[in-house]
C-alpha positions in Angstrom: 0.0 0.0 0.0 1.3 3.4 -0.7 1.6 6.5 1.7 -1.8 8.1 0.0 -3.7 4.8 0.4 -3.3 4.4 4.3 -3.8 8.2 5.5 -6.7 8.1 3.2 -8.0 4.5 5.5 -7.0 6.3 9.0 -8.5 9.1 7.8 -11.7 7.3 6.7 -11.7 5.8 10.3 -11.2 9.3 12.2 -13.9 10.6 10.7 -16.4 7.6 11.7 -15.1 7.2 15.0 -15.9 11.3 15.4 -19.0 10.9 14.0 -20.5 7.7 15.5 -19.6 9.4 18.7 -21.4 12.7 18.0 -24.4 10.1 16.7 -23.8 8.4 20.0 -24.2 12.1 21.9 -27.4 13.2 19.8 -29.0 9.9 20.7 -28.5 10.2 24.7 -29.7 13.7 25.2 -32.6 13.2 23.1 -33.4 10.4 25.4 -32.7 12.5 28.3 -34.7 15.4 27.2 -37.5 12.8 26.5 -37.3 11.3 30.0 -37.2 14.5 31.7 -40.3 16.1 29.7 -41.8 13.2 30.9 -41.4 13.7 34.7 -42.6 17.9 33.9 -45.9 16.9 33.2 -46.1 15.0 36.5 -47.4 17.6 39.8 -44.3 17.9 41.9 -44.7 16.7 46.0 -44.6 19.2 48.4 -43.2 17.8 51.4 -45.5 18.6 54.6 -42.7 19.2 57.2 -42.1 21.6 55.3 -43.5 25.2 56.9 -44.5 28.1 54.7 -42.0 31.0 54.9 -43.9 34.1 56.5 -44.0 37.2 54.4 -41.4 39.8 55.2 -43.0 42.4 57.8 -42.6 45.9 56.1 -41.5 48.7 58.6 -43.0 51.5 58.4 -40.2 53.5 57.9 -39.2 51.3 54.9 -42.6 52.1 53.0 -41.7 54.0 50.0 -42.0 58.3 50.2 -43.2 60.5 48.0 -40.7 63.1 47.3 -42.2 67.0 46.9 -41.1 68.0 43.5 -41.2 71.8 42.8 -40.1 73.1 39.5 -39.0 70.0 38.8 -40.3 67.1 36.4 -39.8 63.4 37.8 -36.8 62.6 34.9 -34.8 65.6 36.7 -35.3 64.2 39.8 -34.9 60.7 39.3 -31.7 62.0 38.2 -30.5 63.7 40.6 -31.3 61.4 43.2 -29.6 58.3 41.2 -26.1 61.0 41.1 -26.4 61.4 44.9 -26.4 57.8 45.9 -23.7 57.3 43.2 -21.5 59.9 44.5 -22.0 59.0 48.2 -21.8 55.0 47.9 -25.3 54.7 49.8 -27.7 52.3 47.9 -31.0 54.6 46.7 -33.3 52.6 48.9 -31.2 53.5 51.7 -31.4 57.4 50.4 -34.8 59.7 51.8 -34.9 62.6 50.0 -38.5 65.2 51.0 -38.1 67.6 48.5 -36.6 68.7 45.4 -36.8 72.4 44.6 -35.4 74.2 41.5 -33.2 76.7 42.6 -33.8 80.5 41.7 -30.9 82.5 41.1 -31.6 86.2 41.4 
């Protein structure tokens, strides 16, 4: 057998070894997805030890504020307020801000 003849048999025998392993892949996952869209449709058991998580108790000091905008549309102030907490480091929710005024210069 000459050079060409044999890299042209290994190379015949990569390429079905790579491709009867890709076949080999397909084939499983489609099973798998099968099998688990099986097990979706099925209602899921809720254990009963388990105890129902209370809802969070709101403070009242958490409650949101309304903010007293005067001269002032709502974009402005949004962005203001969003420039405060970025320059100070203190999270917006964390921020309470009464009033907004525009400031008149004589």
């Amino acid at each position: 057998m000459t050079d060409i003849t044999l890299s042209l048999i290994l190379t015949a025998i990569g390429l079905a070894t790579v491709f009867s392993a890709l076949l080999l892949f397909l084939l499983s996952i489609s099973l798998l997805m099968k099998a688990f869209r099986d097990k979706e449709d099925e209602p899921v058991a809720v254990a009963a030890d388990i105890a129902p998580v209370p809802a969070p108790v709101v403070e009242k000091e958490k409650l949101p504020r309304t903010v007293e905008l005067t001269d002032v549309d709502e974009r402005t102030a949004a962005t203001i307020m969003a420039i405060i907490s970025n320059e100070t480091d203190i999270p917006l929710n964390e921020l309470r801000f009464r009033a907004i005024r525009l400031s008149k210069e004589d």
